[in-house]
N, C-alpha and C positions, 0 to 999 in steps of 0.2 A: 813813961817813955817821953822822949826828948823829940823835938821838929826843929829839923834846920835848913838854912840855904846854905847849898853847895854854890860855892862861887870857881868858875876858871878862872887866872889872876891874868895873864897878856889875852887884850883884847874886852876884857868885863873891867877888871879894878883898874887899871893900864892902859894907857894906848903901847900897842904890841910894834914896835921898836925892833922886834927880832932878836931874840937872847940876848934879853934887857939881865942886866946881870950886875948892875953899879947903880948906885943911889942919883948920882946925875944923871942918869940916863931914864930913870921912871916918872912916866909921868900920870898923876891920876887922872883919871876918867873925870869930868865935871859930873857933882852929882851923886858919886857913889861913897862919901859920908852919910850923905844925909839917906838914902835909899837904904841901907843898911842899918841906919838907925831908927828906922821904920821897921824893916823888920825884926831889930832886936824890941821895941817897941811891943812889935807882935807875940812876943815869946820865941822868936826861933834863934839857933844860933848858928852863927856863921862860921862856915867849914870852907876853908879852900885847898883846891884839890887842881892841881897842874901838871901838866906832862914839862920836863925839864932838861930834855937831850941835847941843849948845850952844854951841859955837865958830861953827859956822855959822849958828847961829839969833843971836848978839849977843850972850848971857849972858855970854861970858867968855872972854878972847882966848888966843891960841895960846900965848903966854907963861905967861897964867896957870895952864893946862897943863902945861908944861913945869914949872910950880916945884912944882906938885902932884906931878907924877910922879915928879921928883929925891928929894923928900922919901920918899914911897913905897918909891920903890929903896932909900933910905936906911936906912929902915925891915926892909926884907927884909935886909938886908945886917947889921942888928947878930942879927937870929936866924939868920945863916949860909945865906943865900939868895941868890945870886943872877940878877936878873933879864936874860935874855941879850938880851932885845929886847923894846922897846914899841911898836907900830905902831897908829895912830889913825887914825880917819878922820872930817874933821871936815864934809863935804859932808851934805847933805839934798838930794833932789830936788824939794820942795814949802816948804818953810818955810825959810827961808836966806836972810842976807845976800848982794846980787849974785856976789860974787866966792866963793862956796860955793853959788851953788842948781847941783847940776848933778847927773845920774845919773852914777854913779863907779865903776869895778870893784874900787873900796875898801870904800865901804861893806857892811857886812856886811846883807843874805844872799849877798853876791858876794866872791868869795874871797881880791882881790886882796892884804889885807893878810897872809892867809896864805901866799899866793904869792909875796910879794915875802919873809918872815922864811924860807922853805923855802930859794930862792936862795940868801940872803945866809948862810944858815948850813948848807948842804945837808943837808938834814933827809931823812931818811927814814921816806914820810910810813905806810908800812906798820906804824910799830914806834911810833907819834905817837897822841896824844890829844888830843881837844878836849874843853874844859868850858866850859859856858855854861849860862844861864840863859832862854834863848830861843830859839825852833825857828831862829832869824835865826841863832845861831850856831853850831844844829848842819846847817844846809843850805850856810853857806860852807865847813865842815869837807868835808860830804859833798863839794860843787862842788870842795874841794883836793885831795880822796882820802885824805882822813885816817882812818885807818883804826876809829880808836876813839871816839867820840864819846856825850859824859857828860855829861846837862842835871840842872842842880842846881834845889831846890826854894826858894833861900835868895833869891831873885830875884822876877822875876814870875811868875803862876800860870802854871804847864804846863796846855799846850795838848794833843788829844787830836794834833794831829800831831808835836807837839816828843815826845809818847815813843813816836809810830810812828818816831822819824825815830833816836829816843835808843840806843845799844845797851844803855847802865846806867842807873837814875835812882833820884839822890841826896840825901839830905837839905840837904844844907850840902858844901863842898869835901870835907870833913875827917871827914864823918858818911855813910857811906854806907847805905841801906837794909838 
């Protein structure tokens, strides 16, 4: 069995910008090459898993996505990282184009998109961490049984329940308390 970090990408890899969705517009986090290459260092491999409903709200289609994240990967890859899985989910249950308004066991606080990168690369989720910026992605952690889960400060403001929920809580990916 495989151990990975789950990474959120706006607000962990990113500063969140708001439906960063264009290459000019991402900006990385200081720090999170090299944090990352710590933990591939470690044996683990890095899984990013995003909720994406500016695809579903119209801002910016599934494609556009995909060139953003190639680049990204791209990116990870000249500082000796590589990313072993991206999983989005680009649904909203309230605000969404027809063909995306729907509640989903993807988006995240619901686990699916963790569940489906666990499968596909049999991860064991005891020796696994999650890092996010939002109690939303340390409750899909928890709803996967992911054993370690580590909300960052470099995102939106923590929440009194994102650091009951947090077992670590960190500055930045790369910056820990």
């Amino acid at each position: 069995m495989n151990k990975a970090v789950f990474l959120d990408r706006d607000g962990v890899i990113n500063y969140d910008h708001a439906y960063v969705s264009k290459i000019d517009d991402f900006e990385f986090i200081d720090g999170v090459f090299e944090a990352c290459q710590k933990f591939v260092a470690q044996g683990y491999l890095i899984i990013i898993v995003t909720n994406q409903s500016g695809i579903g709200r119209g801002y910016y289609s599934e494609q556009d996505f995909v060139i953003l994240t190639d680049w990204m990967k791209a990116e990870f890859i000249k500082h000796k990282v590589l990313i072993s899985g991206v999983y989005f989910c680009p649904h909203h249950p309230k605000n969404a184009l027809p063909e995306y308004l729907q509640e989903c066991n993807c988006r995240k606080p619901m686990p699916g998109m963790l569940n489906q990168a666990i499968s596909d690369f049999n991860i064991d989720v005891k020796k696994s961490i999650m890092i996010g910026d939002k109690v939303s992605d340390l409750q899909a952690a928890q709803a996967a049984n992911i054993k370690t889960k580590i909300l960052v400060k470099s995102g939106k403001p923590i929440t009194n329940e994102g650091e009951s929920i947090a077992d670590e809580v960190w500055e930045t990916l790369s910056k820990q308390i």
